[in-house]
C-alpha positions in Angstrom: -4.4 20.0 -16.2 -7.2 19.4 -18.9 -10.6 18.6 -17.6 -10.1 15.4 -19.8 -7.2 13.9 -17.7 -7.3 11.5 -14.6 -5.0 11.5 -12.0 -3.1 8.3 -10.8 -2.0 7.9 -7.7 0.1 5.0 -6.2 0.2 4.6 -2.5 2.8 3.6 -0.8 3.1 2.0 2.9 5.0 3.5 5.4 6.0 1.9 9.4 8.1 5.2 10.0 9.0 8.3 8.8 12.2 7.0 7.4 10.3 4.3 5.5 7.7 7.0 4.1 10.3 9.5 2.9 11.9 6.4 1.3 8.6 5.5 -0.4 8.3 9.2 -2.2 12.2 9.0 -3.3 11.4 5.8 -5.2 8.3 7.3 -6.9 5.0 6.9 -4.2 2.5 9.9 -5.0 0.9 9.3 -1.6 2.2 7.5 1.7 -0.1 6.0 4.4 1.1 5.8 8.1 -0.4 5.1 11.7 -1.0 8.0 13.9 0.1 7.7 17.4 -2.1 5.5 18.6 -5.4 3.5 16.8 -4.1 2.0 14.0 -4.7 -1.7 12.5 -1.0 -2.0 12.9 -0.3 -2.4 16.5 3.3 -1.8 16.1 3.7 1.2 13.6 2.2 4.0 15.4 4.3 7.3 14.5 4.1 10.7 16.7 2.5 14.1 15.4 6.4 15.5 15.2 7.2 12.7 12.6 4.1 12.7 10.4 4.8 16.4 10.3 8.3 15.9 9.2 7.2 13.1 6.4 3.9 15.6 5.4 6.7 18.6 5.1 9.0 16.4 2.6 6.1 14.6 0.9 4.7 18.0 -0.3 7.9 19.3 -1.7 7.0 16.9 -4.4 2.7 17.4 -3.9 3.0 14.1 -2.9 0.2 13.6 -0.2 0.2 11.5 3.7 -3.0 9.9 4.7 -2.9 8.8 8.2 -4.6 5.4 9.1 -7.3 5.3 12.4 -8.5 2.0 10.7 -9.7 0.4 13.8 -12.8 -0.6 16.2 -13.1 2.6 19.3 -13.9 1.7 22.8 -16.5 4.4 24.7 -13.4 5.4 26.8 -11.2 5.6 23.9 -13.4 8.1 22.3 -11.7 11.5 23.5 -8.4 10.9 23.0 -9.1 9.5 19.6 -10.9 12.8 18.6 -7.6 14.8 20.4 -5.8 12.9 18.2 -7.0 13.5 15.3 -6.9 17.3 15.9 -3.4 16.9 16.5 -2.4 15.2 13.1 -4.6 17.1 10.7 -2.7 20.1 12.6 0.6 17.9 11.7 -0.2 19.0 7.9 -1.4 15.4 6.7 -3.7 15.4 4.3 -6.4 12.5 5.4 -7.9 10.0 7.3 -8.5 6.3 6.6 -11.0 5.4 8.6 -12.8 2.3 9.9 -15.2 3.1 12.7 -18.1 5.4 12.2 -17.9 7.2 15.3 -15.7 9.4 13.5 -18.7 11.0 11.7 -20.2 12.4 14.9 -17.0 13.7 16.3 -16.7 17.8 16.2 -13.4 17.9 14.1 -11.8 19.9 12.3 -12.5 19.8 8.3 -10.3 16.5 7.3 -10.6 14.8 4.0 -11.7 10.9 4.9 -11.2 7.9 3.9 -13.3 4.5 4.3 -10.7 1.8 5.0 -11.4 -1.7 3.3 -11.8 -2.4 7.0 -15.1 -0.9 6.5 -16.5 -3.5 4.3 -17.2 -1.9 1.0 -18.2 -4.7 -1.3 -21.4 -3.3 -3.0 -22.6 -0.4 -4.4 -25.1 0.3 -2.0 -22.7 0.2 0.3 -20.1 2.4 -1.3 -23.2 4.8 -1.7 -24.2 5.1 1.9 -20.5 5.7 2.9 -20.0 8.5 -0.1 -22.9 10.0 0.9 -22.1 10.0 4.8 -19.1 11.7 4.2 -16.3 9.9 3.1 -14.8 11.2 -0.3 -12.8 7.8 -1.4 -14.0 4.5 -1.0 -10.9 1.8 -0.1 -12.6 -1.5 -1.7 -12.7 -4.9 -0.5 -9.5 -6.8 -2.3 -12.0 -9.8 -3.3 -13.8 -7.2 -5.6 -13.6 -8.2 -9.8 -13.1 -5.7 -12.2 -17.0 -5.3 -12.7 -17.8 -4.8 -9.3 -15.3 -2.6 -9.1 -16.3 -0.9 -12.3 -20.2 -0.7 -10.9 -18.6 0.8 -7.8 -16.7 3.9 -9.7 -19.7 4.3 -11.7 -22.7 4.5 -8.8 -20.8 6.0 -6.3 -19.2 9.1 -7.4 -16.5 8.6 -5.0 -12.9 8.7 -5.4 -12.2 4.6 -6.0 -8.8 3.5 -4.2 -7.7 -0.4 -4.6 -4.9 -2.7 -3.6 -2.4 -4.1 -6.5 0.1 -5.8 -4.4 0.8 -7.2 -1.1 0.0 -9.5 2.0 -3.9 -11.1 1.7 -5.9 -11.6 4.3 -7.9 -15.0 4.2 -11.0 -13.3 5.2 -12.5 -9.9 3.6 -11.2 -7.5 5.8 -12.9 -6.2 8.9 -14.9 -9.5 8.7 -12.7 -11.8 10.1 -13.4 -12.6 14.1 -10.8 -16.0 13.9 -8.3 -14.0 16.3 -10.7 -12.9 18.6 -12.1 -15.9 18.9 -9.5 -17.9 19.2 -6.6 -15.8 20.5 -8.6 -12.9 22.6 -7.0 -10.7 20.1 -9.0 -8.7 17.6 -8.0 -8.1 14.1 -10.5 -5.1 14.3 -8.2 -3.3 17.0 -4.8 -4.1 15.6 -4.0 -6.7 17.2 -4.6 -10.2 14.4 -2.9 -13.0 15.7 -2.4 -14.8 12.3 -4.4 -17.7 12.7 -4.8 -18.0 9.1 -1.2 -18.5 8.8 -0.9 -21.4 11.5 -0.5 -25.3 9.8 -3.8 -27.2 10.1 -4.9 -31.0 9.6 -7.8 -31.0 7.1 -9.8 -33.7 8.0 -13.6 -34.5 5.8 -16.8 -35.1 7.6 -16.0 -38.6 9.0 -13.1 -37.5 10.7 -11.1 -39.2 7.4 -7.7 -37.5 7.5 -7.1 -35.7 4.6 -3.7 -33.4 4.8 -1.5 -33.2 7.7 0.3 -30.0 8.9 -0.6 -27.9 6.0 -1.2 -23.9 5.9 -4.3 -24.0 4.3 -5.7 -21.0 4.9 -2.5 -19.1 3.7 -3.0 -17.5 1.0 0.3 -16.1 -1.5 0.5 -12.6 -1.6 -1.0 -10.2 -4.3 0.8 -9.0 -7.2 -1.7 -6.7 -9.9 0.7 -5.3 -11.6 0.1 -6.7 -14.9 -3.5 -5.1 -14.5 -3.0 -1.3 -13.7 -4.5 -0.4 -16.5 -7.5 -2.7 -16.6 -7.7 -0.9 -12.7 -7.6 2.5 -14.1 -10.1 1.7 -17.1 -12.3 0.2 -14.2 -12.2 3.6 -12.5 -10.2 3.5 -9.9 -7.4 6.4 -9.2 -5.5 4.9 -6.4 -3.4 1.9 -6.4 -2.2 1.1 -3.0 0.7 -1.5 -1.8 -0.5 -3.4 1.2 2.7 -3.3 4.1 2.9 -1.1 6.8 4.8 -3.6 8.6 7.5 -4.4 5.8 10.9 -3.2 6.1 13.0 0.0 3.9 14.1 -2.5 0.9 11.0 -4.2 0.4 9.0 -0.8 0.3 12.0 1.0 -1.9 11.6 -1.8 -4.4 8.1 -2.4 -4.6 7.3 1.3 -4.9 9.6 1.6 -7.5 8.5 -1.3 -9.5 5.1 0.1 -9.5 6.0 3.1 -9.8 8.5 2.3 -13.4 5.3 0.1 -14.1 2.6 3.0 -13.7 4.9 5.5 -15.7 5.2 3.2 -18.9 1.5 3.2 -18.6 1.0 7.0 -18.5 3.4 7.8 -21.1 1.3 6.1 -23.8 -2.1 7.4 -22.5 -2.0 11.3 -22.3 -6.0 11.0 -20.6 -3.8 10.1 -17.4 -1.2 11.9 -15.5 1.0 10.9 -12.4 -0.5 12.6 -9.2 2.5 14.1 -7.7 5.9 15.9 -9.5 9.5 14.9 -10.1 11.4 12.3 -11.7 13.0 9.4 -9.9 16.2 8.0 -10.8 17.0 4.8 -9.5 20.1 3.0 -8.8 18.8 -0.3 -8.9 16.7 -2.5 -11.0 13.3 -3.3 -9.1 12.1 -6.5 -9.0 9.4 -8.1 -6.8 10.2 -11.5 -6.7 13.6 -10.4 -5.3 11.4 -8.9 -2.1 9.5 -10.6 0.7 6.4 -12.9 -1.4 4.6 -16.2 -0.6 4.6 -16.5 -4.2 1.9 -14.3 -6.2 -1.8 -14.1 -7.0 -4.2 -11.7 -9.3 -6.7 -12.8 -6.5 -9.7 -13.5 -9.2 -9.5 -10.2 -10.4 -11.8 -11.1 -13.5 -13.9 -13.1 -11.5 -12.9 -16.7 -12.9 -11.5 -19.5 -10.2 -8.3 -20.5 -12.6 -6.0 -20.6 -9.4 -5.5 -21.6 -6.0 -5.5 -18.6 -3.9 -3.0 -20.2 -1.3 0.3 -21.1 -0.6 -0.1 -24.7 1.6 3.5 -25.3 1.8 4.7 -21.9 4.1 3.5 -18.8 5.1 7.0 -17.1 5.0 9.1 -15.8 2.2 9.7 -18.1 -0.4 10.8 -15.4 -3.0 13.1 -15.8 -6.4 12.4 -18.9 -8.3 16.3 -20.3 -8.7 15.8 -23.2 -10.7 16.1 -26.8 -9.7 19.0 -28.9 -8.4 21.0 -30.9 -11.4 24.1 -33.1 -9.1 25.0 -33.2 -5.7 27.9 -33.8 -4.3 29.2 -33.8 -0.9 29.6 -30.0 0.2 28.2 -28.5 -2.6 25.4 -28.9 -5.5 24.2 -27.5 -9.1 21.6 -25.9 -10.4 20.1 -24.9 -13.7 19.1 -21.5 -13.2 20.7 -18.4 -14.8 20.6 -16.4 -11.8 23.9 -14.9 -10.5 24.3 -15.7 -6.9 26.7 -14.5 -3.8 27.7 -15.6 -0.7 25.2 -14.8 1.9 22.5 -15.9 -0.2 19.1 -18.0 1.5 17.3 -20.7 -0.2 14.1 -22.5 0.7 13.7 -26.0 -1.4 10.8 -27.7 -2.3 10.0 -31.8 -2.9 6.3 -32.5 -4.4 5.2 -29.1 -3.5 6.5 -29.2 0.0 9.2 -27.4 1.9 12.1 -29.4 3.0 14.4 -27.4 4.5 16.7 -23.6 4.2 19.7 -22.7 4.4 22.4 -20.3 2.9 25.4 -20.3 0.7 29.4 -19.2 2.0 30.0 -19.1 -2.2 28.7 -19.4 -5.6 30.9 -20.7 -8.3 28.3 -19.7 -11.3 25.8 -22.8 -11.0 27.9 -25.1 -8.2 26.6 -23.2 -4.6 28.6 -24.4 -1.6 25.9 -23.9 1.6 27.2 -23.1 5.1 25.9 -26.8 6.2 24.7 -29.4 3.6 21.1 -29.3 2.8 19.4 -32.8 2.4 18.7 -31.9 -1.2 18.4 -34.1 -4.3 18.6 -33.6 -8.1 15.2 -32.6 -8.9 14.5 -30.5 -5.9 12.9 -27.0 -6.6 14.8 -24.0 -5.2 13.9 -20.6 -4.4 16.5 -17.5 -3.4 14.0 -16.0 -0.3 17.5 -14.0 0.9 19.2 -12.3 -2.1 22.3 -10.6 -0.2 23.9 -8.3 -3.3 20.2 -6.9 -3.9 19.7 -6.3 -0.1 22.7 -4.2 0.2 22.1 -2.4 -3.0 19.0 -1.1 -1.1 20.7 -0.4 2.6 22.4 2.2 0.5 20.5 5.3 -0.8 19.0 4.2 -4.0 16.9 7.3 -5.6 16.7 10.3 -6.1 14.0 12.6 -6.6 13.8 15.7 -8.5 11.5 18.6 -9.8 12.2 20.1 -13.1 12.2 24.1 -12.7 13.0 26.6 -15.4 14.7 29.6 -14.3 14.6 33.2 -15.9 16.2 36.1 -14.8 15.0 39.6 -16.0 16.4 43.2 -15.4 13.2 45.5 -14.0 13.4 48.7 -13.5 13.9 48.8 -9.7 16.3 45.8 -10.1 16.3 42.5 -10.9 13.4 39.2 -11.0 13.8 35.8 -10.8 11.0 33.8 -12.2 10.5 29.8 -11.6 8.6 27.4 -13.1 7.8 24.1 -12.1 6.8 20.6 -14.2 3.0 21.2 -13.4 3.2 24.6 -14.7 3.0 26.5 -11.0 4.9 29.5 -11.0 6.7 32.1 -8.5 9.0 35.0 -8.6 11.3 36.8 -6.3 12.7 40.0 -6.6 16.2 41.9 -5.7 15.9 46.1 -5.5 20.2 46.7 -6.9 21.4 49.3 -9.1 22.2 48.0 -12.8 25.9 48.1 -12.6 27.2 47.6 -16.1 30.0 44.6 -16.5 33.1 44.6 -18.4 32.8 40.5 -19.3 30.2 38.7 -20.4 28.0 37.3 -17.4 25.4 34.9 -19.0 27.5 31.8 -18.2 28.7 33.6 -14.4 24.9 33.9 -13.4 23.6 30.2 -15.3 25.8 28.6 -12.8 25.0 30.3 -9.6 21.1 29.8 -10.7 21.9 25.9 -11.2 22.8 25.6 -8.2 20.0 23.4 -6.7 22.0 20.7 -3.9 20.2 20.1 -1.4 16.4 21.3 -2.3 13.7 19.0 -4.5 14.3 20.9 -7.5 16.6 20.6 -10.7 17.1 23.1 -13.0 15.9 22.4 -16.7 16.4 25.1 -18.6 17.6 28.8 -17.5 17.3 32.4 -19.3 19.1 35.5 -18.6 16.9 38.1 -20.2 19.1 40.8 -19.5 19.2 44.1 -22.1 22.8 44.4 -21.3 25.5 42.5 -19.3 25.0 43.9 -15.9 27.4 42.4 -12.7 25.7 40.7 -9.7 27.3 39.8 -6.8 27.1 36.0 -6.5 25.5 36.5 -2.9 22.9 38.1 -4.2 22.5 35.8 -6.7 22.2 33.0 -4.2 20.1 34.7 -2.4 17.2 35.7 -5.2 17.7 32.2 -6.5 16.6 30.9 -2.2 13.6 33.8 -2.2 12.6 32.4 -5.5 12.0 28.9 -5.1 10.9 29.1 -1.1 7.9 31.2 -2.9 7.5 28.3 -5.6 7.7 25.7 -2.7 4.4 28.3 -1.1 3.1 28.0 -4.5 3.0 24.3 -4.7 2.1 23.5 -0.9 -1.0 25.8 -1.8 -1.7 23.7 -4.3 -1.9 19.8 -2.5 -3.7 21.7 0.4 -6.3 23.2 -2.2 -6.9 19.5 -3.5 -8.5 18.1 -0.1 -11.9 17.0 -0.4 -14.0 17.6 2.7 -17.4 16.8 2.4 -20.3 17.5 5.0 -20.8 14.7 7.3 -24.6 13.3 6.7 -27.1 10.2 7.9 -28.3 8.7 4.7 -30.7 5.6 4.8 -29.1 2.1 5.5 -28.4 0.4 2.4 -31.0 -2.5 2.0 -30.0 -5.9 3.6 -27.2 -4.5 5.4 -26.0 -6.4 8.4 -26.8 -5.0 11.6 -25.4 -7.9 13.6 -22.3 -8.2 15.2 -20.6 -8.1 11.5 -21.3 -4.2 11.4 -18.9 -3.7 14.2 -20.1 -1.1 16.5 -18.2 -1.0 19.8 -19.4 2.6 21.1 -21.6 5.0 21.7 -21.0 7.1 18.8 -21.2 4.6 16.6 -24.8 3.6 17.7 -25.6 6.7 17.2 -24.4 7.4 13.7 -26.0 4.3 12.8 -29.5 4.5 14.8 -29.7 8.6 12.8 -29.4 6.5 9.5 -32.2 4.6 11.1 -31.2 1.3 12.3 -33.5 -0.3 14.5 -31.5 -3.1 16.3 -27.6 -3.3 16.5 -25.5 -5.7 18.1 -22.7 -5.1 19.9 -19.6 -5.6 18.2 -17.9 -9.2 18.6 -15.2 -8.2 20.1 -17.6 -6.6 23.7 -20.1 -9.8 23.0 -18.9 -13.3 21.3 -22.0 -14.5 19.7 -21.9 -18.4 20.2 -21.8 -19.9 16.5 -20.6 -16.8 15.0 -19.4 -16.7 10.9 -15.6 -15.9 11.9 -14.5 -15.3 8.3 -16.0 -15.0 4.9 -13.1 -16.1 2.2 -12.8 -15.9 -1.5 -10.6 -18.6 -1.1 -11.9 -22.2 -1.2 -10.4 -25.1 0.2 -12.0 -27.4 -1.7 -10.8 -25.9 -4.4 -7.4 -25.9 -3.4 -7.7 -29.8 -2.2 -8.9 -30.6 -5.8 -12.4 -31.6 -4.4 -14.1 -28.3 -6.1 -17.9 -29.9 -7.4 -17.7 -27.6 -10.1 -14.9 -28.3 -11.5 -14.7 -32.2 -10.5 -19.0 -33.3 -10.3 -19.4 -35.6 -7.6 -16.7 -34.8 -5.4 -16.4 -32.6 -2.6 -17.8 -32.3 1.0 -21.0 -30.4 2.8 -18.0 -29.0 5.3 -14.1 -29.7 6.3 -12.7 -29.6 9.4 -9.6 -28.1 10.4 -7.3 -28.8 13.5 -4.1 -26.9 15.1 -3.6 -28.0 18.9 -6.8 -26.5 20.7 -7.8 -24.7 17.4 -10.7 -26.4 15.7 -12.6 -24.5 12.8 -15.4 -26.1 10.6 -15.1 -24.4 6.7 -19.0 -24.1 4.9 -18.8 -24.1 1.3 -21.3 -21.5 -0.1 -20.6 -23.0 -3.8 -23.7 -20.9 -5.1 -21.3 -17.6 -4.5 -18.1 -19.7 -4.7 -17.1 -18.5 -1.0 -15.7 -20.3 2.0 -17.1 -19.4 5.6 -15.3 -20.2 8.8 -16.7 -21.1 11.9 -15.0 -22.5 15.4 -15.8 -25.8 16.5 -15.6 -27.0 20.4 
């Protein structure tokens, strides 16, 4: 590949192996997973045997597996988080994301890392330090514009990697205490609670109710894919989905929506290529609204408040917009929308902006739905398909299929016979086959083409074959077989060479502490390692991480989103409005929201 042209990867989620291998059928140049234990996903850790198994199939296409260990380490948690880390990078993955700095001082292996958005890295001096300590990509805060993000590709040198779609978290991550604080269960370890998606009374200074039993701190989930390219420009070279939680269809279709997305993109720009090999064909048509969405955001990724960030009315699924409701009748109802439906179908409905109710459909007569028990609905009503039961079982079955183009030529030598192969990216390998040339009476070319194309069951696909024989010669078909299997287990050497010789490990180091850098309970260090790392980059004072020592009064969360903003009390937009703080209430749950209007940010704090 030219010196000239960048490579784009997109990175998928994984919760299994099953899901992973899924992910790189429908088009994911990279897969992230938990490890076997320490991951910010409490329930999708993975054993060594099955990260091997997804690191064997991903590089069959030179697809790569990062494996997350993305959250805070206790002092006694220390050794088997180093033994496990031997044991994955001896698994064949290819890095780590990682979260807590103790990893820095641990005697490992060389391993390729990765600073998780966990980590915090929202400026350049902070993308710096971490680049410099030893960390060769730089997973950035989702709340980043394109400027900042720009800035951050250019000062860092470090390989930029940024989320384009998925779940948002109302806080910037690994800055949000809310679950600790109110739940005893830390976001930092794996373990969020959700608070943010609860319903909350929003109630003004004077105690003046203002909504009741809305999810405002809920925010929709992120869709980017209308700015890859804007991304790319920006400088970044990894585009990750957000889910390690979600389920086979939604990471089958997302992937390959991104990944049919990406590819129109690369195929007018020849200054970018995809990072892995072969070509997907799918059996579906991808479409995100027809997955798992609370309804979709750029999250202000040029920098200008046009939106509100949340989704007040639920924090589930609302999905497919299906038009709205034109008659009712007693067992059944119309609507406007040019959407096919089936039976087994789920809706959600909406009156001024609010849910009113679900339910699903026993048949669809093209607009007239007949629901399993009558909704309360009424002409007007907005509806939205959150269960789409034809698209959900085109994705139970297998939907892709991945191949790698190889050429094929066959030569006579003179101690026998070679089979050369080469692949898409131009990687080559041959085998040989010591037989006698033993003259044929029939022509052979078309004998010996078909015994070459004969590909089932490997990651390659024949493109083009040559039989560059002087004379016909005969060849037993088993030994045709047989120099064909030599052949490309040598290219498949080739090309696992090849994503092995792209890791970057880079010497682990103490550079200064950026200036103005929080040492507080915000920088999360919860052992002794960590200290360590931190007081050799010469920090004088550090607090204990939040989750060994509350800190009464504590900032729980930092948000881009503003409630103000979404209450249409915003004093920028409407002068003389708006509050000095708001007060929300759910059961024992109090939290008081600060409005930082000079940096347009929300902060969260509890309340007695």
């Amino acid at each position: 590949m030219p010196r000239s042209v960048r490579s784009i990867e997109l990175l998928a989620p994984a919760r299994d192996a099953e899901i992973a291998i899924a992910a790189i059928d429908h088009g994911a140049d990279a897969v992230y997973l938990g490890g076997p234990d320490f991951s910010a996903r409490h329930q999708a850790g993975n054993p060594v045997e099955q990260l091997a198994r997804v690191a064997d199939y991903a590089h069959r296409y030179r697809a790569r597996v990062y494996v997350t260990l993305n959250t805070l380490l206790q002092d006694e948690e220390l050794p088997r988080a180093e033994a496990m880390i031997r044991e994955v990078c001896s698994a064949g993955i290819d890095a780590l994301i990682v979260q807590d700095m103790a990893v820095l001082e641990m005697d490992l292996p060389p391993v390729e890392l990765h600073a998780s958005t966990q980590a915090h890295i929202d400026t350049v001096e902070k993308a710096l330090f971490l680049h410099r300590a030893g960390f060769s990509r730089l997973v950035l805060a989702r709340e980043l514009s394109l400027p900042q993000i720009e800035a951050i590709a250019r000062e860092s040198g470090a390989e930029i990697e940024a989320f384009v779609h998925g779940a948002l978290c109302v806080s910037y991550s690994g800055q949000c205490y809310l679950s600790q604080a109110l739940c005893g269960r830390s976001a930092n370890r794996g373990r969020c609670a959700q608070v943010c998606r609860l319903p909350f009374d929003v109630l003004d200074p004077e105690g003046h109710l203002l909504r009741t039993g809305t999810h405002a701190l809920s925010l929709k989930d992120m869709n980017r894919s209308a700015h890859l390219e804007a991304l790319i420009d920006a400088g970044v070279c990894s585009l990750k989905i957000e889910g390690r939680l979600k389920d086979l269809p939604y990471v089958k279709n997302i992937t390959a929506y991104y990944r049919r997305t990406l590819d129109d993109l690369l195929y007018r720009r020849p200054d970018l290529a995809r990072a892995s090999d072969g070509q997907v064909d799918l059996r579906f048509t991808p479409d995100p609204a027809r997955s798992f969405n609370r309804g979709y955001t750029d999250y202000l990724l040029h920098g200008e408040r046009t939106e509100d960030l949340s989704n007040p009315a639920t924090p589930k699924s609302i999905g497919q917009p299906a038009g709205r409701v034109v008659s009712v009748s007693r067992d059944s109802f119309t609507t406007d929308s040019p959407l096919a439906f089936a039976p087994g179908d789920g809706f959600v409905y909406l009156r001024r902006g609010e849910i009113q109710g679900g339910f699903r459909i026993n048949r669809a007569q093209g607009s007239r739905l007949y629901p399993s028990r009558m909704p309360s609905v009424r002409p007007g009503d907005l509806l939205y398909r959150n269960q789409d039961a034809a698209f959900d079982r085109l994705l139970a079955a297998s939907s892709a299929t991945r191949k790698v183009a190889v050429d094929l030529r066959l030569e006579a030598t003179p101690e026998g016979y070679r089979l050369l192969a080469e692949d898409e990216s131009g990687l080559h390998a041959e085998g040989t086959l010591c037989a006698a040339h033993t003259p044929a009476d029939t022509p052979q070319k078309a004998r010996l083409e078909q015994a070459l194309s004969k590909l089932g069951g490997t990651e390659f696909e024949a493109r083009h074959i040559a039989i560059a024989f002087p004379s016909e010669y005969f060849l037993p078909l088993s030994a045709v077989s047989a120099l064909r299997r030599q052949t490309l287990e040598a290219l498949r050497e080739v090309r696992l060479r090849s994503v092995t010789g792209q890791r970057q490990t880079l010497p682990h180091a103490h550079p200064p502490l950026p200036p103005g850098l929080d040492t507080d309970y915000r920088l999360n260090v919860s052992n002794r390692l960590a200290q360590q790392f931190y007081r050799q980059c010469g920090a004088a004072r550090l607090a204990p991480a939040y989750e060994q020592q509350k800190v009464p009064g504590a900032q729980l969360a930092v948000c881009l989103h503003c409630l103000q903003y979404s209450l249409g009390l915003c004093p920028r937009q409407h002068p003389g409005k708006g509050f000095p703080y708001l007060v929300l209430r759910h059961g024992r749950f109090a939290l008081r929201a600060e409005f930082d209007c000079a940096h347009c940010r929300m902060k969260l704090f509890a309340l007695p």
